[in-house]
N, C-alpha and C positions, 0 to 999 in steps of 0.2 A: 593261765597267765604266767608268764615269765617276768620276774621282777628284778632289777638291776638298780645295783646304788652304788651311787657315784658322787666321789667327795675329794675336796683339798684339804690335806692341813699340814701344821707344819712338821718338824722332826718329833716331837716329842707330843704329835698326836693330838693337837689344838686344832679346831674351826676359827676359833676367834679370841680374842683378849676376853680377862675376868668381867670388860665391862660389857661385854658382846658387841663389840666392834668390830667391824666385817676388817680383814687385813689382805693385802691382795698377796696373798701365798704363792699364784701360778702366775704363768706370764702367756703372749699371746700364742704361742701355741698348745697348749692347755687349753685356753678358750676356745681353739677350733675343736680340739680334740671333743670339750665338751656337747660344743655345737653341734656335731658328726653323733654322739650317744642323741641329744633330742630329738633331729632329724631322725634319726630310726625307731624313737620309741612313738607308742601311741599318745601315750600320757605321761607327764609331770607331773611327780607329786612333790610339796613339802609340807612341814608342820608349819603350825602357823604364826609360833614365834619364829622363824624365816620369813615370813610376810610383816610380822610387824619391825624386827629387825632391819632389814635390806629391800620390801615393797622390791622385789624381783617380774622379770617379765613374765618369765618361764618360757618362753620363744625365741624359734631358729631363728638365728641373725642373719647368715649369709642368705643373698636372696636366690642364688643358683640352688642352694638346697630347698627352701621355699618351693621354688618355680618345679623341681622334680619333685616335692611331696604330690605338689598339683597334677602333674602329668600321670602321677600315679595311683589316681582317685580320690587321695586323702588331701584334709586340710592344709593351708598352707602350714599352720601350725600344729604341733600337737593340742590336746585337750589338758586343761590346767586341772590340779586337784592340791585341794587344801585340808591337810587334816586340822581341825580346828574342833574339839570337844563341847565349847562354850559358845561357841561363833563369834571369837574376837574378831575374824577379818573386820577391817575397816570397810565399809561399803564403795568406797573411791578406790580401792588400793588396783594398781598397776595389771594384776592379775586378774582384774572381772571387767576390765575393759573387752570388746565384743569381737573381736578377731579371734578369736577361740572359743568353746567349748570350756567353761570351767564349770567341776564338780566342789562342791563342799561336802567333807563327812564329816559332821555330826555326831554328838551323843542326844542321847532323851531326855540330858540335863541340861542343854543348848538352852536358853531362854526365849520363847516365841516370839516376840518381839523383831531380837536380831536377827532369826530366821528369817522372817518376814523381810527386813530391810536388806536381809542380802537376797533373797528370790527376785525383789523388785530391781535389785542391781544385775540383776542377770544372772546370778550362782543356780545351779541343779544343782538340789539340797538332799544329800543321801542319809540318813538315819541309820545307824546300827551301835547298839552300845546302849548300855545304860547311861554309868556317871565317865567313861572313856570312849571315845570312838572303839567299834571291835575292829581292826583291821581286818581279818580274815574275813570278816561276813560283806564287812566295805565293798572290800576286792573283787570277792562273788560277785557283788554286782557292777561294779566297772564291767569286771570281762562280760556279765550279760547285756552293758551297752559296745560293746564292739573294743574295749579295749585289752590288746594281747600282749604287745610288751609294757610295759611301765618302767619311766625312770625313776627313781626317788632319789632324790638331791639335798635330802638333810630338814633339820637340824639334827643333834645328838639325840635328842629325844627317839626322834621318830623312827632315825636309825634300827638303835635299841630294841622299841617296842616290833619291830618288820624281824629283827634275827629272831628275837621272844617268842615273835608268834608262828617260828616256822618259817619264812615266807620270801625269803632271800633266795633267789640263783645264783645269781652272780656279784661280785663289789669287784670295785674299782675305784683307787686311793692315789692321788698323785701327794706326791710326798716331798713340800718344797724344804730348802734349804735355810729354813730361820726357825729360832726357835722362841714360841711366846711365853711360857710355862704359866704358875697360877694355878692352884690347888681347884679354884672356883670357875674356870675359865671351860668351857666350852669341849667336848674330847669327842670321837668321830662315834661312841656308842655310851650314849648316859643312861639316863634312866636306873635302875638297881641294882643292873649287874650281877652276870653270871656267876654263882660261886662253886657250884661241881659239874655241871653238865655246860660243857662249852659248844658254841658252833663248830662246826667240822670244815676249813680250808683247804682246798687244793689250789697253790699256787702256778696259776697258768703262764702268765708272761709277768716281763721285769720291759720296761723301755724305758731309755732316758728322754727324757723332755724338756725342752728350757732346761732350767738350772738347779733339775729335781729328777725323782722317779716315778714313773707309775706303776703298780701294781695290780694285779688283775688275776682275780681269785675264783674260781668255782666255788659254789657253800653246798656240800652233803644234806 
């Protein structure tokens, strides 16, 4: 599986304010740009504080790319995936509505219950992980349902735990022109951080966009 993460934030390396407030950092051509990564990927991932945050679609907007997913055997959409450990998704949330394909992964400390009420809401509930999703065993199994690229769109968390566990190819950082700062605030890789052994970047291309940059990395 080829995995690609793709994120906005601002100069100084923020998703969002200290209060987790989505901020629109890109402008609209950014948004196609992003639209153009969905259309190509198999699947969508984010964590699941981005679901209870922002209730995101995770689906191609423009309907010409749509209509060529279709011509080209696959869904109009890609297939949705929520890393969510506990199974906070909300069973209504925007993402398990039924024009897609959405996976939820799971840990074994997931409570049955909310299992239960998201399988009924339409989620395929994948299990790996004790008290944490494992990603890597996740993955494994996406790719044995047919899924070959993945995009992952955040949050910091999830970021994080995807470079942690190996598992990155490629990132992809558009880098707008504001700065939100906040010690507490949201940054494009949280979780606990690398202190001697760093990921490995090769920086592929630079483009300007709107009223920022993109960045576009190979990871070692």
């Amino acid at each position: 599986m080829e995995v690609v993460v793709n994120a906005a934030t601002s100069v100084d390396g923020k998703l969002s304010t200290r209060e987790r407030r989505q901020v629109r950092i890109s402008g609209e051509a950014d948004f196609d740009r992003v639209d153009r990564l969905r259309a190509a990927a198999d699947a969508v991932l984010v964590g699941v504080g981005t679901v209870l945050a922002d209730d995101p679609h995770l689906g191609v907007k423009a309907e010409q790319r749509r209509v060529e997913r279709l011509r080209n055997g696959r869904p109009a959409n890609p297939a949705r995936v929520v890393a969510d450990s506990r199974a906070r998704t909300p069973p209504d949330a925007t993402c398990l509505n039924d024009d897609a394909e959405t996976y939820l992964l799971v840990s074994a400390a997931a409570p049955e219950d909310r299992v239960e009420r998201l399988r009924e809401a339409g989620a395929t509930v994948i299990e790996a992980g004790a008290e944490r999703v494992d990603l890597a065993a996740a993955l494994a199994d996406l790719e044995a349902e047919g899924v070959a690229r993945l995009l992952a769109e955040g949050g910091g968390e999830l970021i994080y735990s995807l470079f942690e566990a190996g598992l990155v190819d490629e990132l992809s950082v558009f880098v707008g022109s504001l700065v939100i700062g906040g010690r507490d605030a949201p940054t494009l890789a949280d979780g606990e951080g690398f202190v001697e052994e760093f990921p490995s970047l090769e920086l592929a291309a630079v483009e300007r966009v709107d009223d920022g940059v993109v960045l576009e990395y190979r990871v070692d």
